[in-house]
N, C-alpha and C positions, 0 to 999 in steps of 0.2 A: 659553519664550523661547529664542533663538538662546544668551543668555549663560549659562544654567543653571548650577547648580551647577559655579561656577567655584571654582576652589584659591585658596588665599592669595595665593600672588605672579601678580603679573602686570607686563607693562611699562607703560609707558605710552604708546603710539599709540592711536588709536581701530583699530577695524573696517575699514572701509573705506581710513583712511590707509595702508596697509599692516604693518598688525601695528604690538606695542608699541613701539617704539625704547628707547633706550638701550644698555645695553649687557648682552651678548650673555646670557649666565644670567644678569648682573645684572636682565634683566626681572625677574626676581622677585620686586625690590622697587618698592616706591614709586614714584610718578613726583619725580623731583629739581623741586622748582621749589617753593615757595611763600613764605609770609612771617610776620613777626613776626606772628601771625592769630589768634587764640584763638578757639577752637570754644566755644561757651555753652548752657549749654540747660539749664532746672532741673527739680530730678525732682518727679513725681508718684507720692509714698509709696514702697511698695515694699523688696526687700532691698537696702542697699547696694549702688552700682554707678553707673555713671555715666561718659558721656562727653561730649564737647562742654562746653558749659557747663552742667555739671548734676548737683553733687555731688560732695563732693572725694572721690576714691579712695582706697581704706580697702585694708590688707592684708587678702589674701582677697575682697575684694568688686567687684563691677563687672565690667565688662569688662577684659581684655588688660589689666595692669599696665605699658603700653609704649607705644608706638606708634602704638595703636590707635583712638585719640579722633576727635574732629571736631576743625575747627581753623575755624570760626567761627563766629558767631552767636548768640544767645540762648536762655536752655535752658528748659524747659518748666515750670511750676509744679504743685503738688499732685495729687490723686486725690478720687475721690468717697470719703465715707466705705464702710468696708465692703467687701463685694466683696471680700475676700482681699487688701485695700489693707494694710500693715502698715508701720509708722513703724520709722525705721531708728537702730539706739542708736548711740552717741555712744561712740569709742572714748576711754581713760582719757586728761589731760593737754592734751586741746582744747578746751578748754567754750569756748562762745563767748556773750555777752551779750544777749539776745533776754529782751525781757520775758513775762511767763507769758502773761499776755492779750494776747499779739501773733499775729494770724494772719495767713497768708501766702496767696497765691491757689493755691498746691500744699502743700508740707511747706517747715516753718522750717529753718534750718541745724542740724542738730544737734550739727556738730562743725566743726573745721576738721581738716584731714588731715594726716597724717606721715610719711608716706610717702614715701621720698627723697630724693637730696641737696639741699641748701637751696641758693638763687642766688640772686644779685641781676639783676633786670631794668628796664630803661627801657622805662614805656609812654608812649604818646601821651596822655596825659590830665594837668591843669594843677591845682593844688588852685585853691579858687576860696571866699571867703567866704561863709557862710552869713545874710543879710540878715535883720537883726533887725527892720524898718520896716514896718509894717503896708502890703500892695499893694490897689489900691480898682479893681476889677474894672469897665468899663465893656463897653456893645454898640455898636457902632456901625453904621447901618441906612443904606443907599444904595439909594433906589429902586430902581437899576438892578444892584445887587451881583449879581445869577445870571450875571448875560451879561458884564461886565465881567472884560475878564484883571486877574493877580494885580497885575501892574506897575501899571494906571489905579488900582486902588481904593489902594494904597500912596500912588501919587502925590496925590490927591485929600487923603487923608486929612493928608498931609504938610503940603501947601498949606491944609489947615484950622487946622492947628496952628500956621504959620507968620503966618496972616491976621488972626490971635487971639491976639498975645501979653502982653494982661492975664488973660485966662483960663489961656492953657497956660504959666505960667512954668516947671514942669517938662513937659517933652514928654512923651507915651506915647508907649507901647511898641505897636505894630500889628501882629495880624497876617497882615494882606493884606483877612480875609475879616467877622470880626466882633466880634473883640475888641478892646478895648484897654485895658492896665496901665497903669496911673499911680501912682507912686508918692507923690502927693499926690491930696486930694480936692479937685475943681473946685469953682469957686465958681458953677456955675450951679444948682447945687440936681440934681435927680435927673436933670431932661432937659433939652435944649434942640434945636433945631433951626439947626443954620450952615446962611449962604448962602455956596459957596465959588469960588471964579471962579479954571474952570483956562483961560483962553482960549476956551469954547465965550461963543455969541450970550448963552444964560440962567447962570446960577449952577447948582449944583449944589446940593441938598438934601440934606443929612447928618445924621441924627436920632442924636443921642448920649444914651445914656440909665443911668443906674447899674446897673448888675447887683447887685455883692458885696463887702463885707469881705473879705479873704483874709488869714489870719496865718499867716505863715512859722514862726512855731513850734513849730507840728505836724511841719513838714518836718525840724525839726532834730530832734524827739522822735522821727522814724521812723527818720533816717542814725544814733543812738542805739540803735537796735533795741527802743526803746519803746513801739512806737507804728504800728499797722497801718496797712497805705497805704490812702490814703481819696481821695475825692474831692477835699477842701482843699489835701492835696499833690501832686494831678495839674495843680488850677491854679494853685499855686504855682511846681509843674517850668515848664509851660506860658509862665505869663510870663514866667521870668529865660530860659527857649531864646529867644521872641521879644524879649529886651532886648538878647542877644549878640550878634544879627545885623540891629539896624536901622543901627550905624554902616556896617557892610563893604557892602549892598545899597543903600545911599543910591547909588552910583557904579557896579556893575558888576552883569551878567546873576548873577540869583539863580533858586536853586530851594529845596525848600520846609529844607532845614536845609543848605544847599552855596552861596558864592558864587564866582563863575568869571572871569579874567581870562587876557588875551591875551598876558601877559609868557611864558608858555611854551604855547607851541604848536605843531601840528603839520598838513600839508597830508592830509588822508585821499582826497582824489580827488572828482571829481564835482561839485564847489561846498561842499563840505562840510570845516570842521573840527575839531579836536580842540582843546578849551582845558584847562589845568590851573586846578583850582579847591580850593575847602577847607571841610572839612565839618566842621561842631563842632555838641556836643550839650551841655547840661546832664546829667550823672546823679548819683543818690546814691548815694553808697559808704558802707561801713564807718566811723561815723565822721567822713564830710568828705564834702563834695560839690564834684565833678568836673568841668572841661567835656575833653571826646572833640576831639581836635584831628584831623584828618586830611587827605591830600589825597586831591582825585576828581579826576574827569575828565567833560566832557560833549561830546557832538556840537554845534556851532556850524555852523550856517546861514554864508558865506560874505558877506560885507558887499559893496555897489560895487553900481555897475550892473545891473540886473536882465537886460537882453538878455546879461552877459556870465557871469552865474551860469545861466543858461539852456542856454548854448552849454556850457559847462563839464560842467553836469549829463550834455548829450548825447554828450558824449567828444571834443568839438571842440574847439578852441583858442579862451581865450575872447577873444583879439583877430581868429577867422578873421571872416570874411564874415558877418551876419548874414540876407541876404537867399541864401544857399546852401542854409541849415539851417533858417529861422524863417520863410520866406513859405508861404505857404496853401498850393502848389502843391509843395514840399518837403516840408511836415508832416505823412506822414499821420497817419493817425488813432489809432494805437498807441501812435504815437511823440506828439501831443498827448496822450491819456491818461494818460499815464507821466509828462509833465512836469509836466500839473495836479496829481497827485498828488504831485509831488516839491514844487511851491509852492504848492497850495492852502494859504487860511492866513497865511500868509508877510505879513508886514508892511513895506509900503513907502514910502517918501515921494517927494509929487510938489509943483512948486514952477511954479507958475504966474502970471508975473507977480507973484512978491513973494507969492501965498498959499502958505503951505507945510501940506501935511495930509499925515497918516500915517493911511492905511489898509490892510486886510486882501486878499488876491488871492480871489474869489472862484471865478473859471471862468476860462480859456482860449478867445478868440473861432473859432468857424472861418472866417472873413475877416481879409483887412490891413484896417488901416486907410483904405486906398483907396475899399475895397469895404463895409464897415461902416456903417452908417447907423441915426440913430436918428430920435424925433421931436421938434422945435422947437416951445416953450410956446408960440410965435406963427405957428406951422404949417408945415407941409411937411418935408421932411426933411433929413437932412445928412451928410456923411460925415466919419468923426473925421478923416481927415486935410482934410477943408475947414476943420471946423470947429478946428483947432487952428491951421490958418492965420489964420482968421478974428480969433482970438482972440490970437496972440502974434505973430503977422506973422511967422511964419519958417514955411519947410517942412520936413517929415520927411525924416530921411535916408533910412529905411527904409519908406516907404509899403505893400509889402505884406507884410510882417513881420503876424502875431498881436499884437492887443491882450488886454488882461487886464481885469479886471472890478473894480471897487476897490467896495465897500459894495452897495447894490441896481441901481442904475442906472448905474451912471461906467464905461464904457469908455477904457482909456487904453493909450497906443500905449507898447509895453516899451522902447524908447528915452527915454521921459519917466519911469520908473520908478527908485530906489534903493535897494537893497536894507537896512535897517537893522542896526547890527551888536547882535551877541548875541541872536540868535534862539538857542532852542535844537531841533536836529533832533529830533523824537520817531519820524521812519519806521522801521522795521525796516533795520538793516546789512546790507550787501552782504557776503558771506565776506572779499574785501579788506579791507573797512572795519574788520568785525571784528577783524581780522590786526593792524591800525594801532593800533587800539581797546586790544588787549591789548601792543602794544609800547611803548605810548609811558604805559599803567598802571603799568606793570611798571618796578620801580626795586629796587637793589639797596639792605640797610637800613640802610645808614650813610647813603646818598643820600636815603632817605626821610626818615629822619629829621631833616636837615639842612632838608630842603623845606618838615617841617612845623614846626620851630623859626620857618623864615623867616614860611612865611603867619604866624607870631603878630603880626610887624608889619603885616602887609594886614589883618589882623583889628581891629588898634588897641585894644584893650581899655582901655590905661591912658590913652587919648585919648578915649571913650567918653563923653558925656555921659550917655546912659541908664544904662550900668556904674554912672557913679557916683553917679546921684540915687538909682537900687537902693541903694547901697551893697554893692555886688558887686565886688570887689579879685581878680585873677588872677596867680598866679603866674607868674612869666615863664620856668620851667625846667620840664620834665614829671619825672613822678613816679619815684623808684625803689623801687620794691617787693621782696617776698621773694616766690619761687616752689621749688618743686620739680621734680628730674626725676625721672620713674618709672623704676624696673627696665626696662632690656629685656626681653623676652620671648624666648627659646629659641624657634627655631623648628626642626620637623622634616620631615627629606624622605626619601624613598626607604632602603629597609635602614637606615631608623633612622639615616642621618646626622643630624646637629646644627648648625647654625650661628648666633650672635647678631648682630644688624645694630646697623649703627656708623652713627650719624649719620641715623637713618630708612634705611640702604638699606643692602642686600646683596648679595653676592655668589654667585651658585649653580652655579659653574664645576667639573664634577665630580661635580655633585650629581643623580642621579635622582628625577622627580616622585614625591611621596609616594603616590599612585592614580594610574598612567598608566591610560588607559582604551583598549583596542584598538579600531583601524582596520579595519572590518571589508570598507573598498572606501572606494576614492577615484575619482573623473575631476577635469579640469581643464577649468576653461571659458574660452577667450580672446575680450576683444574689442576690445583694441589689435591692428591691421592692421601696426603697426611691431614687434610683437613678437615676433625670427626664431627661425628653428630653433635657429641657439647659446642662445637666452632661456631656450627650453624645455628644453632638454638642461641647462643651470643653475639653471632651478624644480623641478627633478624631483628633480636631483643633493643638493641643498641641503636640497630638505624630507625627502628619506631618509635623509641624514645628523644635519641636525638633531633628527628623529623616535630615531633609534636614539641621538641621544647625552643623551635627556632618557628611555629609556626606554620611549618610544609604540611598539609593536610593532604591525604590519599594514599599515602606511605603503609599498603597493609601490614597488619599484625606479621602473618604467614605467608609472603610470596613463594611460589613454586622455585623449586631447584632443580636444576640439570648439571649431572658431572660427566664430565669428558675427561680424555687421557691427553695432555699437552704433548703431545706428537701429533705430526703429523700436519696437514694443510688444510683443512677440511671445516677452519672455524668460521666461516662465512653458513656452513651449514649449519653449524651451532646455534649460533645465532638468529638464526631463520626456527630452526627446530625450540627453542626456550620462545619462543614468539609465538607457536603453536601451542604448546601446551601453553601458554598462561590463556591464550585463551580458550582454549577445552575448558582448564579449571575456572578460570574469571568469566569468560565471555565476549574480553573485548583482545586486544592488544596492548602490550606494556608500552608507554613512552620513556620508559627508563629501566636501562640493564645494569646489574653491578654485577662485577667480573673479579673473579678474586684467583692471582694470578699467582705463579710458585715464586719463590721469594730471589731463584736464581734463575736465571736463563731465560726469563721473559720477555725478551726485547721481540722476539719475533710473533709471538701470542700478543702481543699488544700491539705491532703494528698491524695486523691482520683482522681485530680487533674493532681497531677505530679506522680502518678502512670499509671495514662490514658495518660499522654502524652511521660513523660518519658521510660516507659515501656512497656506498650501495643500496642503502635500508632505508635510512633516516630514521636511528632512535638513540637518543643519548646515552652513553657508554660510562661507565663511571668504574674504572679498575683499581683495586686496594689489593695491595699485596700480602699474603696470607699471614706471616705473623703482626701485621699491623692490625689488621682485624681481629687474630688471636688475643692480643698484647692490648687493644684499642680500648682506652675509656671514652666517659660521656664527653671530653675535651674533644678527643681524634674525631671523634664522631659527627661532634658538631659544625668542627671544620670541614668534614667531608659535605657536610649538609651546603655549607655554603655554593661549593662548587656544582653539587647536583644542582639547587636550585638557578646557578648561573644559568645550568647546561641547558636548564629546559625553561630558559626565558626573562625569569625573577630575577628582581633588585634585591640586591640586600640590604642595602646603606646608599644612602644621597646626603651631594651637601647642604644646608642649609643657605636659601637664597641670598640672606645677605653677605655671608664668608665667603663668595667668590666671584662679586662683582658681576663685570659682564655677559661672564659665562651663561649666567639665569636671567639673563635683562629678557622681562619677556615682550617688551616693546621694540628691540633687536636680538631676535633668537641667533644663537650661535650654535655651527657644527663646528665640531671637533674630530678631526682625521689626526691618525699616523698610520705612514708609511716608512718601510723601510726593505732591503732587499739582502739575502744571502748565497753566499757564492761555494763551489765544490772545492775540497780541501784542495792542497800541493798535487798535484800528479794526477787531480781526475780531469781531465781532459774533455772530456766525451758526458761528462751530464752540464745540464743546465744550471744559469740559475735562476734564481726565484723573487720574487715580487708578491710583498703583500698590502695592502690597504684595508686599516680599519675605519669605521667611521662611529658616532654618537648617532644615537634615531629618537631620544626624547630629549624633552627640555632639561629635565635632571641630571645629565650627562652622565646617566649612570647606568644605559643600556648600549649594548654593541653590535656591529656586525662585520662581518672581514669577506673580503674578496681576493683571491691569491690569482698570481701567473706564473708559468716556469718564462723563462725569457732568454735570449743569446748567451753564451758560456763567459760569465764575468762581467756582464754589460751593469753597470750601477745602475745609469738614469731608469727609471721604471720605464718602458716602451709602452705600457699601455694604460699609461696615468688615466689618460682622459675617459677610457671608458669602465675603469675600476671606479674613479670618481662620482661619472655619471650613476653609477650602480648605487653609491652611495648614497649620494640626491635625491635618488628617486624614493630609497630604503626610507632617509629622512623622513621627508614628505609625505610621505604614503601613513607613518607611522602617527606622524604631525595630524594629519588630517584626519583621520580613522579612527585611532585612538585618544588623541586629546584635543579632536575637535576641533581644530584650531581653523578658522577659513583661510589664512594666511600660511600657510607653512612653509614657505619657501625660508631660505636662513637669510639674514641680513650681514652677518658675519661669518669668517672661516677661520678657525686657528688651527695652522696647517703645522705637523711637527714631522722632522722627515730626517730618521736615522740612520747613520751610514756612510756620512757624504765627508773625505776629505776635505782640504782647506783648498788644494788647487782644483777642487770640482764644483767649489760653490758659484762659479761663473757659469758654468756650463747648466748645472742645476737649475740655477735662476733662468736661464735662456727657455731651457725648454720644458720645466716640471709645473714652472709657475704659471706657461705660456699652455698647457695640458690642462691648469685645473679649471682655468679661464674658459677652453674650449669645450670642458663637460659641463659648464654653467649654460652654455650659450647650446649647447646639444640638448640639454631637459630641459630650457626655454623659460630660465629666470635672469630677470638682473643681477648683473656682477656683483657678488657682496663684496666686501671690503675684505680682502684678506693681508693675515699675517703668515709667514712662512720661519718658520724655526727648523736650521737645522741643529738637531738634537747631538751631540758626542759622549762618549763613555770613554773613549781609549786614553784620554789623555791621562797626565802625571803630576796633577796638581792637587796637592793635599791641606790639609789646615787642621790644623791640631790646636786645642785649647791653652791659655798661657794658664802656668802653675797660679791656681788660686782663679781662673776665668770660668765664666761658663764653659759647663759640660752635662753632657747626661749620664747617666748611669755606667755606662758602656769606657767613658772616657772621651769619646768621641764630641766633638763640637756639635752643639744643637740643634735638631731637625727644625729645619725653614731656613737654616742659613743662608744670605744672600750675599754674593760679592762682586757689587760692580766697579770699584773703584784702585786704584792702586798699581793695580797687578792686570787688569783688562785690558785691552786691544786700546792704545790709544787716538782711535777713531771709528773703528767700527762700533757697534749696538749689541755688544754683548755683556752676560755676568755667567757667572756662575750662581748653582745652586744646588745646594746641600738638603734635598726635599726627605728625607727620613732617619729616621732613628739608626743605631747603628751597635751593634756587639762589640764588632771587634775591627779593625785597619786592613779589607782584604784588597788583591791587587783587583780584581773585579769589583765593581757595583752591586752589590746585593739586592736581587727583585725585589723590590719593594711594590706594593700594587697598591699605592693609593691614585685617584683618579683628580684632575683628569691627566693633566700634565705627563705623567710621567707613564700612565698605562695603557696610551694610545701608543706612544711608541715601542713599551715593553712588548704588548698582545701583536703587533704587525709582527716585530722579531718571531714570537710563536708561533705564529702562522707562516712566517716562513721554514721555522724549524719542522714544523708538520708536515711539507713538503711531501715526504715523505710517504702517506698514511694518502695520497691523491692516486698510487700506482698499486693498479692489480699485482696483489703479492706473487702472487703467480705467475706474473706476466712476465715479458724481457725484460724486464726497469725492478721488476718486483724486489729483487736480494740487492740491488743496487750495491751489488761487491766492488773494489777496488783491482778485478784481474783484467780490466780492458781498459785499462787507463794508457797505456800506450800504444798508442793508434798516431798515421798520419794524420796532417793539419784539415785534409779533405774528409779523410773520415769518421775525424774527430767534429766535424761540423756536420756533418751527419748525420750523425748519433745522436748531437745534440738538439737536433731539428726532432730526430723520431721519439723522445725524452717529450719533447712538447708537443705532440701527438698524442702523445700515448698519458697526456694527465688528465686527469679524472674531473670534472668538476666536483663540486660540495654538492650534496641531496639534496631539495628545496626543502624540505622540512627540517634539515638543519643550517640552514641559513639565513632563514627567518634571524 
């Protein structure tokens, strides 16, 4: 891959934005930006170590004693037995309370940790009473439950309870699909059947039927460490999460644990907008059990008039002209495509004479209404706009405007239509939208905090009639806890300089890369037509200066230039042709191109790009987009330098041996893998998805290599662990022996980190991922080393915010290396949280941070799956990888998916080294 064994620091720009930003050696470190976030993931056996949420850091063990974690998500559980799987001892003065006969779905805690200074932190989570009252587990069966949205069956169910109040004197708990708690037992005996009357002609038929006893006791014997997790306290969690959220969802747009309201909001463009919403969870902790308070955010469909969300979608004003934009003779065919898909779905209400019905959009006509005609039960035919005359005595304003299709047969003119409010968008975002998406997530954490105190009142707990028939009491302050910070870690660069980073980030002003790797030919390729002769004479100046003051030797004064016109398909030839002439003018071949790309509409020059260099060619690609390069001082520059020297081999930064323990024990070498896998948005059907594996190939853990697969449409478990692994292995080794000489190279350890994986998938995962990497130990023909398995999480909703007057850094944010294994963790599995970098500002994502090792094995697999892309001839069938064949049948959507993994390209051998 183009990002090969990259060096520790880096900045944080992407590839193609124009290199890292930040600031100037400061790329080195981090990207600044994230939030109170805790990284989770629990380990599967193995020798101490751990990052994310996944075992608290032991002196001497794990990863990086610093910086170096994940910073969110859920951490992985246990190992198979066997296999060189080996349980990790318990250092003196931490016992922690776990009964003998407790087993965990990985390894139990065996300690808590001690590592560091002690602090106190604010999370987002509320203590919450554990309900002594036995809960009586009901089904509830709706004919029509597969087809009905979550909202009808809610409502229905409501209205049953509401219609029946000598049966339901306590209401249940619903939720949505087939359950329902009650925290008394009905007096109809085990089943009955309601007739329910939501306004349709017939009643509804609602078969309620007893399921189960559930005693909450068990729940309390597990938050004890008593008491294995079982089934009885999965439905115990299950009911008090659905008792917490039937008050807040009675009134506003819900989804399946978040509900969302329009008090804070924002316009994203297009008919579309942003609501602030608030996600809470039941969990057990150590001890007490918890509800997860936090806010989200979701895409909202635009409410009002559907011709004016129409207009809006098309970038029109939505009070312009309808009949300019929306008549048949304006609309072609591209431009209706695009819009069906923007409201196919889309629920709207029509009001005819005093009938009012809420229906679904099903199609888009290609007639007005003028022209439109269907057929009359009593014969002959009619056009919607007769017949809407006929029927309400007024005429259309818009007669040859596009009608829409409401259920099988109802055409209906978009002037008669309303758009419903709190729809929620599920389309794939526009890069703008995205842009809004992450500005308006993004809250600093004093702000956050403050937001999520508030939703406690949109939540209403202590108003809660279901709270309180549970007998479920929430505290109305969130929790504060003890955490630790870890050691920095020493980092080393160039002639053995030194420097410790303050706050997650650092400074590398002065500091030459610890492996610069030489330039052995460069050209430049332009295909901004605004980009003059002074640009060049300053892209040239800048990267030969920045090159010599990071130590990259071979970086000519004057490389050759080639401009091309960014039209067109043909940049595979480009790039073949700048490779010719450098060497007419030099003599040899460049192993590095920089591409300086127009500042808009470059997505498709760039995948085209680093499929010609990354895949076809083999020569590292380095794109800056033109006013970055305009705009660019000796800062931009130097961060860019970083990444070139990644791309073509060089370290930049290594830790220092004693700041990360095991990792460097050069008496048991350790690899370091991540793996993780990415799947095709809502509605694509028909592409694959993807697999990728990185792995460490020197002792320094500060060189890389990745291996990808496309794989079955949505499959998580990687299907071909064992021979991306094996690939690894051998990568190692080869590396081990060749280059640092070693007679031994085989690794004695593994610390496996592996993002991606739900909480109900770490069974399965452990079954076969860990039984995969065993089997590509045993395929390249070394003894099983000892491995740890961490799954790594980001999605989760667990924050920590600093107490007024606690530590913090600059940013507000609670302190890079935060550790938290106590209080608030799994009270029995092997997990913590960890807060591994500096942070700006409180956003709803993780901010890339790339420090190593922990946290950029798992970061760089994600990018390699997102690169995906950049594997398929641009050209080819897979090349535009558009979204217009996404519905296909299930046979030919398996299909497609098979000729998708055909048709993927491997990596060059010259960039895969």
């Amino acid at each position: 891959m183009a990002d090969r064994g990259r060096g520790r620091g880096r900045g944080r720009g992407g590839d193609r934005g124009g290199g890292p930003g930040g600031d100037a050696p400061r790329g080195g470190g981090p990207a600044r930006g994230g939030a109170g976030r805790g990284g989770t993931g629990a380990v599967y056996g193995g020798p101490r170590s751990g990052a994310g949420r996944g075992g608290p850091p032991a002196a001497g063990a794990g990863p990086p004693r610093g910086r170096g974690g994940d910073r969110g998500g859920r951490g992985g559980r246990g190992g198979p037995p066997g296999g060189g799987i080996v349980a990790a001892e318990a250092p003196a003065g931490s016992a922690v309370s776990i009964g003998p006969a407790v087993q965990a779905v990985g390894a139990t805690r065996p300690s808590f940790g001690v590592l560091g200074v002690p602090v106190d932190v604010i999370v987002n989570c509320f203590r919450a009473d554990v309900p002594k009252n036995i809960i009586y587990h009901y089904d509830t069966i709706l004919p029509e439950d597969k087809v009905l949205p979550l909202k009808a069956t809610m409502d229905i169910i409501r209205k049953m309870q509401e219609q029946n109040p000598t049966i339901f004197t306590k209401r249940g708990s619903y939720d949505g699909r087939k359950n329902l708690y009650s925290p008394i037992k009905y007096s109809f005996g085990n089943q009955h059947e309601f007739q329910v009357n939501d306004g349709r002609p017939n009643p509804r038929r609602v078969r309620v039927q007893f399921a189960a006893t559930v005693n909450p006791s068990s729940t309390v014997r597990y938050i004890e460490g008593q008491m294995s997790h079982d089934e009885n306290i999965l439905t115990t969690l299950n009911a008090y999460n659905v008792a917490i959220r039937m008050q807040p969802i009675q009134d506003h747009p819900f989804n399946a644990r978040s509900f969302f309201t329009r008090a804070e909001f924002k316009d994203m463009g297009r008919s579309v907008e942003l609501w602030r919403g608030y996600f809470q969870s039941v969990r057990p902790a150590i001890g007490k059990m918890v509800i997860n308070v936090d806010i989200s955010s979701a895409a909202i469909y635009k409410s009002g008039p559907l011709i004016k969300v129409c207009l809006e979608y098309m970038g029109k004003s939505p009070d312009g002209d309808p009949l300019q934009f929306l008549s048949v003779n304006r609309l072609d065919q591209r431009t209706r495509r695009d819009l069906l898909k923007f409201i196919r779905n889309l629920t709207v209400r029509t009001n005819r004479n005093g009938e009012i019905r809420d229906r679904a959009i099903k199609d888009i006509s290609e007639k007005g209404a003028d022209t439109l005609d269907f057929p009359l039960d009593e014969g002959g035919r009619i056009t919607v706009q007769a017949w809407h005359r006929r029927e309400t005595g007024r005429p259309l304003r818009f007669p040859t405007v596009v009608c829409v299709l409401l259920g099988k047969r109802a055409w209906v003119p978009l002037e008669l239509c309303e758009v419903l409010p709190g729809q929620f968008y599920r389309k794939t975002l526009t890069p703008d939208q995205t842009k809004h998406m992450v500005e308006f997530s993004t809250l600093r954490p004093d702000a956050r905090l403050r937001n999520i105190r508030n939703g406690l009142q949109q939540l209403s707990y202590g108003n809660s009639a279901y709270l309180q028939d549970f007998g479920i009491n929430v505290e109305p302050n969130p929790t504060t806890i003890k955490g630790r910070i870890l050691p920095t870690p020493t980092l080393i660069y160039g002639r053995n300089s030194s420097i410790v980073p303050r706050d997650g980030q650092w400074n590398m002003r002065d500091k030459l890369l610890y492996k610069p790797e030489r330039i052995t030919g460069c050209g430049i390729l332009i295909y901004d037509g605004r980009f003059r002769a002074e640009n060049e004479r300053h892209l040239k100046d800048s990267l030969y200066a920045a090159c010599q003051s990071v130590g990259i030797q071979g970086m000519p004064q004057d490389p050759p230039i080639l401009r091309k016109n960014a039209t067109g398909g043909a940049y595979w030839n480009h790039v073949k042709e700048l490779g010719t002439l450098h060497k007419q003018v030099k003599g040899t071949m460049p192993n590095l191109l920089i591409v300086v790309l127009p500042d808009f509409g470059n997505e498709d020059i760039y995948v085209r790009i680093k499929n010609a260099g990354d895949i076809k060619i083999g020569v590292a690609t380095q794109c800056l987009k033109s006013q970055k390069c305009i705009r660019g001082n000796m800062q931009y520059f130097a961060n860019v330098c970083l990444k070139i020297n990644a791309k073509l081999g060089g370290i930049n930064v290594i830790p220092r041996r004693d700041s990360v323990g095991i990792v460097r024990d050069v008496a048991d070498p350790t690899l370091i893998i991540g793996a993780d896998t990415a799947h095709p948005g809502p509605g694509q059907s028909v592409r694959p998805s993807y697999a990728a594996v990185v792995g460490s190939v020197d002792s320094e853990i500060s060189k890389y290599i990745a291996v990808s697969r496309a794989q079955g449409f949505r499959v998580e478990m990687i299907e071909e662990l064992a021979d991306m692994v094996a690939h690894i292995l051998r990568k190692y080794m080869q590396y081990r022996k060749e280059v640092e000489k070693n007679a031994n190279p085989a690794p004695r350890r593994i610390l496996f980190y592996r993002d991606g994986i739900s909480e109900g998938q770490f069974q399965e995962c452990k079954e076969k991922e860990v039984a995969a990497i065993f089997k590509a130990c045993d395929r390249v023909g070394i003894p099983r080393p000892k491995l740890t398995f961490i799954v790594v999480g980001r999605r989760h909703h667990v924050r920590f915010f600093p107490p007024p007057g606690g530590s913090s850094d600059r940013s507000g944010n609670a302190p890079a290396g935060l550790v938290i294994d106590r209080e608030i963790t799994s009270p029995v599995e092997f997990d913590f949280y960890l807060q591994s970098h500096g942070g700006q500002i409180a956003g709803h994502e993780s901010i890339r941070a790339l420090q190593r090792p922990s946290r950029s094995e798992r970061f760089y697999a994600r990018r390699v799956c997102a690169r995906a892309k950049h594997h398929y001839d641009p050209d080819g069938a897979f090349g535009a990888e558009s979204d217009s064949a996404s519905q296909l049948t299930t046979t030919a959507g398996a299909n497609q998916v098979e000729a998708h993994r055909r048709a993927y390209q491997p990596i060059h051998p010259n960039t895969a080294q």
